[in-house]
N, C-alpha and C positions, 0 to 999 in steps of 0.2 A: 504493500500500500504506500501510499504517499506521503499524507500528512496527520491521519490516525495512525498510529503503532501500539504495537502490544507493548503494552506496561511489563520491563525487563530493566530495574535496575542493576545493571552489570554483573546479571544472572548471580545477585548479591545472596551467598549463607544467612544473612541476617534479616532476608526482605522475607516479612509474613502477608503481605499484601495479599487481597483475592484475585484473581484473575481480573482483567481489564485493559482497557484499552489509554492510550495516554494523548492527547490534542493540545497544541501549544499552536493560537491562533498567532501568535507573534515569535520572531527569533530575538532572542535575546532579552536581557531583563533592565532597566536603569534604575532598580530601587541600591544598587550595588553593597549590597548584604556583605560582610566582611564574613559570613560563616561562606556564603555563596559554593555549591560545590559541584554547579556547572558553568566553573568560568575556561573551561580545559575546551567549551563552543570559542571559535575565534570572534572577537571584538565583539564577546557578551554583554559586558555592559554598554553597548550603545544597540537601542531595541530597532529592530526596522519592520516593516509589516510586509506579509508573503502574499506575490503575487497571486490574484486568484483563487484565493482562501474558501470562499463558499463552495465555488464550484468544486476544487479539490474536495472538498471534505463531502460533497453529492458524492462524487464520484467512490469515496472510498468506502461510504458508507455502505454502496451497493454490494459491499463485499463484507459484509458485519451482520450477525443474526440479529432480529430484532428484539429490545430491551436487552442488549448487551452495555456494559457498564463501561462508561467513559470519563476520563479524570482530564479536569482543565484547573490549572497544568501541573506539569509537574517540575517545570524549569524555569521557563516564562510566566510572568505574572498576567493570568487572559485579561486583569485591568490595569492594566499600567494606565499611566495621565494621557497618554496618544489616544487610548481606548476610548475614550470621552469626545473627540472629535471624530474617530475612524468609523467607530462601531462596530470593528470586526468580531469580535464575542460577541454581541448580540446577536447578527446573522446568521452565525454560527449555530446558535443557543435555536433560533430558529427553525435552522435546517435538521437539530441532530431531535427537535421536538417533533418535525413533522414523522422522524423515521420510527419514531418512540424508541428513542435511546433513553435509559439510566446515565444521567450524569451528575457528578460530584466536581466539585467548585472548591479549588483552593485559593485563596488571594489574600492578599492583603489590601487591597485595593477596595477605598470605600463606596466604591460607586458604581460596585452593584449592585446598589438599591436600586437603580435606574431600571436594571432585569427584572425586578421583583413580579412583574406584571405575567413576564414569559415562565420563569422557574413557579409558579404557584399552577400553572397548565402542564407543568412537567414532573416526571418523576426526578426529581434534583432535591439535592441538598448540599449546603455551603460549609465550608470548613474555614475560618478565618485565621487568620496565622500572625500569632502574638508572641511575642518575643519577650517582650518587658514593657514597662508601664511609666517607666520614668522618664521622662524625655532627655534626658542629660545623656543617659545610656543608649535609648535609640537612635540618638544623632550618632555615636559612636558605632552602631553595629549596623544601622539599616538606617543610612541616612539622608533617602529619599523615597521615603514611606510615608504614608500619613502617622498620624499621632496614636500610641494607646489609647488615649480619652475618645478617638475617632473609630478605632476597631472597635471597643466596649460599644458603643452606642449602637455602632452595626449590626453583632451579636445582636442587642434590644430588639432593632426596628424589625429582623428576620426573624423572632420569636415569634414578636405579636403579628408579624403578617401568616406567621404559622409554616416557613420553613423551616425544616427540618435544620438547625445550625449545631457543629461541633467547632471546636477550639484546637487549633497548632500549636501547643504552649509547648515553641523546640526554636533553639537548641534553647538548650538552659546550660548555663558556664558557671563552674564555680566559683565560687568568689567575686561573683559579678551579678548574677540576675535570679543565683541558688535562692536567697533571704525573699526572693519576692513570690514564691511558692505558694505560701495560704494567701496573700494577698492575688494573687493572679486567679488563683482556683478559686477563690468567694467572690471576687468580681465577676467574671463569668458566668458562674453558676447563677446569678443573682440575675444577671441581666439573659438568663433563658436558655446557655448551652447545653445540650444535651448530653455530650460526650468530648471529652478533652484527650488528647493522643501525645505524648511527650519523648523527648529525646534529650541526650547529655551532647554537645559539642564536640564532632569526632575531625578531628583535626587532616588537613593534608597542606601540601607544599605550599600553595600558594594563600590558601585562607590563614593557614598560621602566619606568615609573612603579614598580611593584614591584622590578624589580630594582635601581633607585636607590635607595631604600628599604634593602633589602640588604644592597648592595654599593656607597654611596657612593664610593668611593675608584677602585675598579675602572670604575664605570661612567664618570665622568669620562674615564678614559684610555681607553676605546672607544666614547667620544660620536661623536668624531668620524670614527672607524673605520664606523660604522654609517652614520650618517648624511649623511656629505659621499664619501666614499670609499668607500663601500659600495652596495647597488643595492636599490630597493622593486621586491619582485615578491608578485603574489598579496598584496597587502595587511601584506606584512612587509619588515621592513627587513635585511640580508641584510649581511655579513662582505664585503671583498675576496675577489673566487673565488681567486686566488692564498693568501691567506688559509686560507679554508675548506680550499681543497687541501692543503695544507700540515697541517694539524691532520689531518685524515680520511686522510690517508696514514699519518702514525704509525700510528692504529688499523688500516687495513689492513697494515700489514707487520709488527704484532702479531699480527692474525688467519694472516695466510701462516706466522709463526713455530711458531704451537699449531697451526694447520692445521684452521682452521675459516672457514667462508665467512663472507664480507663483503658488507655495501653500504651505501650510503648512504640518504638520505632527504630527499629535496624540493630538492638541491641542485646539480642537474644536472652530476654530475661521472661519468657512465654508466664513463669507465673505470676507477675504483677496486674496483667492484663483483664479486665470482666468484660470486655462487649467480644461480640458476635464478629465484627472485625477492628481493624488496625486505624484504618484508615479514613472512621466513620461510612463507609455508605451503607452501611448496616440500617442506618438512620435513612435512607431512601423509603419511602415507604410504594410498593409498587403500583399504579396502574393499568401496565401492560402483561400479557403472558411474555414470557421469558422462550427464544425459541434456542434450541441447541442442535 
């Protein structure tokens, strides 16, 4: 196919993902995320938009069962600030509505609320992806994102319009955005998430170079955590698992506290987990038959 592809994280040991499909209406991302771990795309961070986008995605869909499950995205943010004048996600949203596609929404991107009209006719649900809460810290990790106070409200507006909405609360770093764990987890939960999915900071060449950058001080003190003490899997550099454990439990016994489901992400820790999947589209709730 062309520009749907089978969701294959570098056929990664640690991807518990379901099966699905993966659509990234745009190349490239400009929120330039310092964790970012598809900058190894050439000149990712400057976004351009794919010729011919609808038509492609007609075309490919002709080759996809129908209510097969489709993740936008998983590299490219489908609403970056271009998105707002182009409308490529929305015609998209259009096209994979008329095929009755299951699709799953990840962004950080506050504006699509603008979709709200098409995703309430669709089997979708939105997963919005929160990092941290402070703005001091978001400028440093994700610093052409909208604000935490702007995702929180997002969560809200997609509760009460009654989409299905889960929380990205990833990466979480130690010593940096670990302490805002109950606070991230009762925001959320308060403002209507259904499901939060979280991960620890798994480091590689060029985002540590960033994050040192950063957080000189910080990284220092988990150089050696990462990389002597720590485990390369799937091309990343990976926390002590006792480690990891230890942080992803807090979030899980914050998630048990509000009473919304948990899990993890790429971290092979399977018992922290309670939902049905990883990646929230558990939370889709269906109106099509499923064909295989």
């Amino acid at each position: 196919m062309d520009v749907i592809r089978e969701f294959d994280p570098w056929d990664g040991e640690m991807c518990t993902c379901p099966d699905k499909y993966s659509l990234n209406p745009y190349t490239g991302c400009g929120h330039r995320c310092i964790y970012c771990y598809a900058t190894y795309i050439p000149n990712f961070f400057e976004p351009r938009r794919k010729k011919d986008i609808v038509d492609r995605v007609e075309k490919d869909l002709q080759k996809i069962p129908k209510g097969s499950l489709i993740s936008l995205s998983n590299s490219s943010d489908p609403y970056l600030p271009m998105d707002k004048e182009h409308k490529d996600t929305r015609e998209c949203l259009k096209v994979l509505k008329e095929h009755e596609m299951r699709v799953l929404i990840v962004t950080k991107g506050v504006h699509v609320e603008r979709d709200i009209d098409i995703l309430k006719e669709m089997d979708a649900a939105v997963t919005v992806s929160i990092c941290t809460l402070k703005e001091e810290i978001k400028e440093k990790l994700e610093p052409n994102t909208p604000s935490g106070q702007e995702r929180l409200d997002l969560v809200e507006t997609l509760a009460e319009e009654d989409i299905p909405v889960g929380v990205r609360f990833d990466p979480i770093f130690p010593k940096v955005t670990e302490e805002e764990i109950p606070t991230v987890v009762e925001e959320v939960s308060e403002r209507g998430a259904e499901h939060i999915v979280s991960s620890t900071f798994k480091a590689r060449g060029d985002s540590w170079k960033r994050f040192k950058l950063a957080f000189p001080d910080v990284a220092k003190e988990l150089e050696e955590l990462y990389f002597e003490e720590g485990k390369k899997i799937d091309n990343s550099y990976y926390l002590p698992r006792e480690m990891r454990m230890n942080i992803l439990k807090k979030v899980a016994k914050e998630c048990e506290e509000y009473e919304i489901s948990f899990a993890t992400c790429r971290e092979g820790l399977p018992a922290l987990t309670t939902s049905k999947s990883c990646d929230g589209s558990h939370l889709i709730n269906s109106k099509y038959s499923i064909e295989r």
